[in-house]
N, C-alpha and C positions, 0 to 999 in steps of 0.2 A: 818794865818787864825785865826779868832778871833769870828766869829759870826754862831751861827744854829738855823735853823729854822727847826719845828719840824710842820707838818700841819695835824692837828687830833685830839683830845683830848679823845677820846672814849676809851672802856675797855680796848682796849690793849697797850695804852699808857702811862700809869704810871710806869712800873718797865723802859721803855725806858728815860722817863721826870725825873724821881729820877735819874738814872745814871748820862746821862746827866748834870743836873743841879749837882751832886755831882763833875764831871768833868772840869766843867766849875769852879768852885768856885778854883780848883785847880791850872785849867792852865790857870785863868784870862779872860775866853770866855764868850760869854751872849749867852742865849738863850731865843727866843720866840717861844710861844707853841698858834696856833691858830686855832680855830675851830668857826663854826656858833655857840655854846655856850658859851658865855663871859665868866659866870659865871662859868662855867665848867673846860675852860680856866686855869683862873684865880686862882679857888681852886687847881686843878694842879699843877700850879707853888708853891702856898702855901708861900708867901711875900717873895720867893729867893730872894736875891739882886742881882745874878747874868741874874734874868729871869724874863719876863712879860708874860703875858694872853692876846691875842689881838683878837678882832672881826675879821671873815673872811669869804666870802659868794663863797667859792671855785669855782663856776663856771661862775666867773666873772673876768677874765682876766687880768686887771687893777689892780683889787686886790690882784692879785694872784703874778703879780708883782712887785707892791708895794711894799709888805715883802718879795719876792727870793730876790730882786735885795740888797737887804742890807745882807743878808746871804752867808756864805762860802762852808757851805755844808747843804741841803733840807733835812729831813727825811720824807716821806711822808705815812701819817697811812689815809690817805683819801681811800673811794671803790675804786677796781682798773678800774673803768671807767674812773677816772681823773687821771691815770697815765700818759697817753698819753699827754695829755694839758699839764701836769708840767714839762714832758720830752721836750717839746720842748720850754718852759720857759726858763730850767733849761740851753738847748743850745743855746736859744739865750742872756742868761744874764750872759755864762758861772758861771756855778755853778753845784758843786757834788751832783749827786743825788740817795740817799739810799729808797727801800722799799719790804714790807715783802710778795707782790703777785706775782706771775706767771708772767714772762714776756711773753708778747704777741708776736705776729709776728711782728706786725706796730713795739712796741718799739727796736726788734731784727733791723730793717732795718735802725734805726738810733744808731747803733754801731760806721758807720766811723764818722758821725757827730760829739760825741761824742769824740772819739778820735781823730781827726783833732785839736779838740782845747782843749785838754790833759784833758778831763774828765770823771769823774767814771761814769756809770750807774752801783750801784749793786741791782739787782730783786733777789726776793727769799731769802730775809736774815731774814726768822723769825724763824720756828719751822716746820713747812712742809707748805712750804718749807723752806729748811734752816739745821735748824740743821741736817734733816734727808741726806741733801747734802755732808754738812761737815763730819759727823758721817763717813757716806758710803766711801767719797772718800779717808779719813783717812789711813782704814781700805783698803781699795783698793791699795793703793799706798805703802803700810805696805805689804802687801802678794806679789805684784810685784817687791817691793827693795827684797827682798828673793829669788827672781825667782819664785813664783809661776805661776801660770795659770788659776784662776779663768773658773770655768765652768757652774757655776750658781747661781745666787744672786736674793733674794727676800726681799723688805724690806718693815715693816707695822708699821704703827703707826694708833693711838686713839687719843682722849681728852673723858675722860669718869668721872666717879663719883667713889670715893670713896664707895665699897658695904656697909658699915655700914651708909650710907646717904640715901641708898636707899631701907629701909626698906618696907615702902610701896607705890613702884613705882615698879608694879611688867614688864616693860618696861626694868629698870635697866639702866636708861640711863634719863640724863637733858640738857639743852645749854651750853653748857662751852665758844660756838662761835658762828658763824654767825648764825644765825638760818637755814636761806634762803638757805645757801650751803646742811645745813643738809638735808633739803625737796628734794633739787635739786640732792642731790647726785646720782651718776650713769646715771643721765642722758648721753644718746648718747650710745656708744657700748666700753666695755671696751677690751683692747688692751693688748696683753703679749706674752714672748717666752716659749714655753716647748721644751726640745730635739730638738731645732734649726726649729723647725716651728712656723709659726706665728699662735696665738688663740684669740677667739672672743669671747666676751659674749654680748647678746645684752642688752639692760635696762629690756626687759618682766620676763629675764631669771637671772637678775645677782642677787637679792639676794637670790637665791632659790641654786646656785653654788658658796658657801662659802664654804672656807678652813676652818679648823681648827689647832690653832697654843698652846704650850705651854708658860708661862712667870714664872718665878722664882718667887718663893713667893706666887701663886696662883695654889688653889684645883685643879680647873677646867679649861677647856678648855676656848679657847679664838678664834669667830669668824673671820673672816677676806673677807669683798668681793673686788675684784678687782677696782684698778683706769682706767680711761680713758688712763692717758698719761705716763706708764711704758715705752713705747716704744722712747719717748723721749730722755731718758737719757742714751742709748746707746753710742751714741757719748761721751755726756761730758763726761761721766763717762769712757770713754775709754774703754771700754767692746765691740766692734761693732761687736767683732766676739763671744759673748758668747750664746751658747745655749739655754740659761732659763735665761728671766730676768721676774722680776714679781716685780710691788709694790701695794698697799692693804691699807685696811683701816679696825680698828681693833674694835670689841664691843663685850660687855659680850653676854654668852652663850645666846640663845633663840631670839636675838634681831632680826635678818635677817630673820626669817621665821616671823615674826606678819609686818616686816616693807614691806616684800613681798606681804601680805595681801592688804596692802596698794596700793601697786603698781598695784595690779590686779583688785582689786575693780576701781580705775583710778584717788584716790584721792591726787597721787603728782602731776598730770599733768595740769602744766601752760598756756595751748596754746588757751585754751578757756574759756569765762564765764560762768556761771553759773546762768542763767537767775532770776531776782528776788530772789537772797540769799537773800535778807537782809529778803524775808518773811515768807522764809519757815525756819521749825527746823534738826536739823541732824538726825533726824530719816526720816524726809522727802527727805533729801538729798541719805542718802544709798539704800529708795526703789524706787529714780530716776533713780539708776543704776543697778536695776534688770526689766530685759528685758523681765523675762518671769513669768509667777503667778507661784505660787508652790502649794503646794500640799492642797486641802483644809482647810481654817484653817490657815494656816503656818503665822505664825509671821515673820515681816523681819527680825529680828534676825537669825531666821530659814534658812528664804532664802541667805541670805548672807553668812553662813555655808556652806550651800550649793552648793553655786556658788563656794566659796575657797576652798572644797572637804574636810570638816573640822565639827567636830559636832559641834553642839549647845554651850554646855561648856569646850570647848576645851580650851588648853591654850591661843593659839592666838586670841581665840575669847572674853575671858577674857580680853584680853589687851585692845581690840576694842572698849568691853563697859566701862574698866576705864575711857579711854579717853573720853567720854562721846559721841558717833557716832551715838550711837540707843536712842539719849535723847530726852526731847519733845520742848528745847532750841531751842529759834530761832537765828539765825546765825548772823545776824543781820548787815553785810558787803552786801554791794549794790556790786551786778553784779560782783560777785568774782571769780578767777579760781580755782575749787577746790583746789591748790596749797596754792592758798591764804588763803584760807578756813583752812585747814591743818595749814599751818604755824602759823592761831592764835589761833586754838586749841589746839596747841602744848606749845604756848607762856608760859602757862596759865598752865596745866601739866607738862610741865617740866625746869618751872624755879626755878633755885638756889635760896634755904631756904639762912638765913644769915651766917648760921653754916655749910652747905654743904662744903665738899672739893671736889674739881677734880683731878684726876689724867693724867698724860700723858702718856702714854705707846710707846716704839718706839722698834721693835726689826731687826734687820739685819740677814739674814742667808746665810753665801756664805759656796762652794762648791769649794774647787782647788785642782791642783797637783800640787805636791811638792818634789822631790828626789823619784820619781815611787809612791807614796802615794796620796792616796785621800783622802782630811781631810775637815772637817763640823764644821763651826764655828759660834755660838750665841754671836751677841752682842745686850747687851738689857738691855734700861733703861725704870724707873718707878720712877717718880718723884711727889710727892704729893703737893698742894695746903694749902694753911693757911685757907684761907675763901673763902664768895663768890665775896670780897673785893679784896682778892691777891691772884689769882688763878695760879696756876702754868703756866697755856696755856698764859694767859696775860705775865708772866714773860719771859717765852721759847722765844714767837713773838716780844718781847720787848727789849730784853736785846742782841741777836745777832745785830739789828739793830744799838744801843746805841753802843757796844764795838767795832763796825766797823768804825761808825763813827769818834770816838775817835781816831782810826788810820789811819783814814785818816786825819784829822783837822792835826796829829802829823807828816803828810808827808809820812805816813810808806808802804803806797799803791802804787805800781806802774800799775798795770793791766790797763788801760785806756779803754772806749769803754762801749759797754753793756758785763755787764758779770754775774754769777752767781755764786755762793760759792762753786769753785770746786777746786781752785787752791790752793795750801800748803801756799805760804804767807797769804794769806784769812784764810783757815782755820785755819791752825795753832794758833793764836791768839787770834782768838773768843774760839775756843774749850779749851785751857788752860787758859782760864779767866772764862769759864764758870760753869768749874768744883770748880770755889771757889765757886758759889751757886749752890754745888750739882747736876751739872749737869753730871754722873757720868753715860757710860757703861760698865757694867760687862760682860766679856765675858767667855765661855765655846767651850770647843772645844774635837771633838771627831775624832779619826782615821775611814776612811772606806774603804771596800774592794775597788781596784782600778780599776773591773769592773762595778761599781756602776754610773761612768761616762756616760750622753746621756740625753738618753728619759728612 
């Protein structure tokens, strides 16, 4: 194998495109990095000898295969709506195919395809997912070779800001990713185990029912509200009969109750427009969504406190007016859904100064027994950012993808089929390569009493 195509060029493609092309200069391999920006492309590669920058209009077929068909192994940093197209590119011009999102159902159903004609699908090989896979199953397969008994596992990760970046973002929080995901988050009803019952949270209620978790290194407590699909990894993870599984998503103190705000007012929701945005202002828009007059007098400021059961100057409602919600700004987006609304309000507040860093935060906490003991274990990493250039989230989502594929091109993969980063040869090797760029869990562990076990 001699050839990779890498199909994406966007932020989180450069610590994958350096590897990469580092790789290739070694073991004599080429790489082409293509994306609908040439230019983009092209600075990427940065006059490799080993690699090119080429134009590509992803959702056009031809061209899609065009460039598979001369490649050995696909990495694909394209949205994951075109996973599906490349996967079945990728089986009919047999070629491996690596990328960093959620495998679907559709792409799960083309597993024997896959395998019939000896090829990889791996989904999920970036940072969550991904490393939080590998991390976990590590860790999993570590308490099991002992004879343990896992009885309950939660594991949470962030991409958040560096607190001395966020002086005056009293939010405490910028994009480090997709935006879109951030808006969207919780949508649907999240899913988990406590004491071997199933638990529910719906979207009205989840960030109002956040946990609170500790991290090494930091004062204060650390948020956490639930994901959608905890209940997922059961199976792979080999857990199907554990009591409590939970996984979460982590942000500094205060954030979940202002982003709640949000949710209740109804300014994440996608599902309808917003007739004639582009002429009204955001102060027009939040006394859209007060339904009833308030008290004579009352400013919508006021009323909108009111609706959230929150005074005037309350913290969260500080938050409200940074963002600028109660301003005399016109929105200036034709027929938007609040969502949309939202999201370019956000754009705009919370985007990465040049000097910002990000941080990752990911922590693991399992529960087993062990020779009649019950013991409680933290493993937890905090990895920091250079800029807003090389952000650590771009590195994490970047660099599992690159060091896998490098093992594959090298023949070292046998799993065939769709799979996900759960298995020891997989991880094993991303995980001790990762840790030469600091990708390092500390772990803490404490004994506990051995009726501590349940609910």
């Amino acid at each position: 194998m001699n050839n990779i195509l890498i199909l994406g060029a966007g932020r989180s493609s450069t610590a994958c495109i350096n590897y990469v092309l580092r790789q290739a200069k070694e073991h004599n391999w080429f790489v082409v990095v293509a994306d609908a920006d040439l230019d983009l492309a092209t600075q990427k590669v940065n006059n490799h000898p080993n690699g090119r920058g080429v134009w590509l209009d992803a959702s056009k077929p031809s061209d899609r295969h065009q460039l598979i068909s001369r490649a050995d192994v696909v990495i694909s940093l394209l949205p994951p709506q075109l996973h599906l197209e490349v996967a079945y590119d990728c089986i009919k011009l047999k070629k491996h195919l690596i990328t960093a999102s959620y495998v679907s159902k559709d792409i799960y159903k083309l597993s024997d395809d896959f395998r019939n004609k000896e090829l990889i699908f791996m989904g999920e090989m970036g940072l969550d997912p991904g490393i939080d896979h590998m991390s976990a199953m590590q860790k999993i397969d570590e308490i099991k070779a002992m004879g343990g008994k896992i009885t309950a596992f939660s594991s949470n990760a962030g991409g958040l800001v560096a607190l001395d970046c966020l002086k005056k973002n009293p939010w405490r929080y910028k994009f480090t990713w997709n935006p879109r995901n951030v808006v969207k988050a919780g949508q649907g009803t999240a899913q988990y185990l406590e004491g071997g019952k199933f638990k529910y949270i719906p979207y009205n209620r989840l960030f109002r029912e956040y946990r609170t978790i500790e991290i090494p290194g930091y004062e204060e407590e650390f948020e956490v509200y639930a994901n959608r699909e905890s209940l997922l990894y059961r199976e792979a993870y080999g857990l199907d009969d554990i009591p409590t599984l939970y996984r979460g998503t982590i942000r500094y103190k205060g954030f979940c109750d202002a982003w709640n705000a949000l949710v209740q007012i109804g300014l994440t929701d996608g599902t309808y427009p917003i007739l004639d945005s582009e002429k009204i202002t955001y102060h027009e828009l939040m006394e859209a969504y007060l339904s009833k007059e308030g008290r004579s007098g009352a400013s919508v400021k006021e009323r909108v406190a009111n609706l959230l059961g929150e005074t005037e100057f309350s913290t969260v409602m500080k938050k409200l007016e940074w963002l600028g919600l109660f301003s005399k700004k016109k929105i200036g987006l034709e027929n938007a859904t609040p969502a949309l609304i939202l999201e370019d309000l956000l754009l705009k507040k919370w985007k990465l100064e040049p000097n910002d860093r990000d941080v990752i935060i990911m922590q693991h906490e399992f529960e087993y027994e062990l020779e009649a003991k019950q013991h409680k274990l933290f493993s937890t990493l905090v990895l920091e950012g250079k800029d807003a250039n090389d952000t650590a989230m771009a590195r994490l989502v970047g660099l599992p993808l690159a060091i896998f594929a490098k093992q594959v091109m090298l023949g070292k993969i046998t799993s065939t089929g769709v799979n996900i980063p759960v298995k020891k040869e997989i991880y094993g090797p991303v995980l001790d390569e990762l840790k030469t760029y600091g990708v390092v869990f500390h772990e803490r562990e404490e004994e506990l009493p051995l009726q501590s076990q349940g609910a």
